[in-house]
C-alpha positions as CSV (number, residue, x, y, z in Angstrom):
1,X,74.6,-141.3,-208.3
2,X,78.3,-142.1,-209.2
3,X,78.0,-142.6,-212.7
4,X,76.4,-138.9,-213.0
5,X,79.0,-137.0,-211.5
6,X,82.1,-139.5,-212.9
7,X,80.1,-138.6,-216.5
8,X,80.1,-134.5,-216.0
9,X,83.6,-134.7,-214.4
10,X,85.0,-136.6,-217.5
11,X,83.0,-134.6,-219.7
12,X,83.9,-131.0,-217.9
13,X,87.6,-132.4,-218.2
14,X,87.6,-132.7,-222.1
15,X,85.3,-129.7,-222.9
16,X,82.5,-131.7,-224.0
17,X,78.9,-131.2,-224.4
18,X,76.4,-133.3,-223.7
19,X,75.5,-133.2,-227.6
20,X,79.2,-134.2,-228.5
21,X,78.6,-137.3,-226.5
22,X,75.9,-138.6,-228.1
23,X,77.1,-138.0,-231.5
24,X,80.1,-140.1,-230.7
25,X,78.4,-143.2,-228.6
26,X,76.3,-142.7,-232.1
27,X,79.0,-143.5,-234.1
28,X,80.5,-146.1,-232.1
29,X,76.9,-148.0,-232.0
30,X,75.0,-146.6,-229.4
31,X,72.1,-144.3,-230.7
32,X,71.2,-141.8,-228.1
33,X,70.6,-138.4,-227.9
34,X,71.7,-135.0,-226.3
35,X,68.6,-135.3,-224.1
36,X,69.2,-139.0,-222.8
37,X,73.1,-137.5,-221.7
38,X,71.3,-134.4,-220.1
39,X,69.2,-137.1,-218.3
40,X,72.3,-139.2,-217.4
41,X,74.3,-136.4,-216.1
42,X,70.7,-135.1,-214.1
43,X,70.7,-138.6,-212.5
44,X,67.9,-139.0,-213.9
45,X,68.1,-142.3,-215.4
46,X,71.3,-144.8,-216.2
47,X,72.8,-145.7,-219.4
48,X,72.3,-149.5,-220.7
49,X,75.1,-151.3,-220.0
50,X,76.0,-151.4,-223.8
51,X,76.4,-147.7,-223.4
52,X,78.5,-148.0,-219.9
53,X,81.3,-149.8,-222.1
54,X,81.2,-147.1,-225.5
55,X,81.1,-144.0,-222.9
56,X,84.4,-146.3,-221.1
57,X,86.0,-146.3,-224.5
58,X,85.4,-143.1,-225.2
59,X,87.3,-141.6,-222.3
60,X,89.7,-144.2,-221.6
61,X,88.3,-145.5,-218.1
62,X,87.0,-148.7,-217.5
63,X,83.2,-149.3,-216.6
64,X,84.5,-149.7,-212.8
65,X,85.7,-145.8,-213.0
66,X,82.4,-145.0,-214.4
67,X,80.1,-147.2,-212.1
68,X,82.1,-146.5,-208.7
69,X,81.7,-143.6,-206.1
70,X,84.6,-141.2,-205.9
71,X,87.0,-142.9,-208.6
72,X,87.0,-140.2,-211.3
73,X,86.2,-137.0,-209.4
74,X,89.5,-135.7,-208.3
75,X,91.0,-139.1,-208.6
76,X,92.4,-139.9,-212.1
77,X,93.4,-137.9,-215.2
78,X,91.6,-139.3,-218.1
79,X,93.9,-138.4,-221.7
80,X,91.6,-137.7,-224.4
81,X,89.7,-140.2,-226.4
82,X,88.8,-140.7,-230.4
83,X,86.9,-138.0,-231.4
């Protein structure tokens, strides 16, 4: 699943937890938890499309980076985001 390893890549890239993640999608309007990340990042299940675009803002990509097979990994360098 793209979005899983475009997610851990960008994550592993700014030293970020999964628990860091969901406090900021938190406070930019998306409530979920450190579990749901873990989840995303397991490919276990995809975030809603409201929290495609805050995890896109967050990092700087666009929702294509995110969504698409082998964009992120290797491809781009993301700068960091609002913390």
């Amino acid at each position: 699943m793209a979005i899983a390893e475009n997610l851990a890549k960008l994550m592993a890239d700014h030293n970020m937890r999964p628990i860091e993640l969901a406090a900021d999608l938190c406070r930019a309007g998306q409530p979920v938890t450190e579990a749901t990340v873990d989840n995303w990042l397991a490919g276990a299940n995809m975030p809603r499309v409201e929290a495609v675009i805050a995890i896109a803002n967050r990092f700087g990509v666009t929702t294509d980076d995110l969504l698409r097979e082998n964009v992120i990994v290797g491809a781009i360098e993301v700068p960091d985001g609002p913390r």
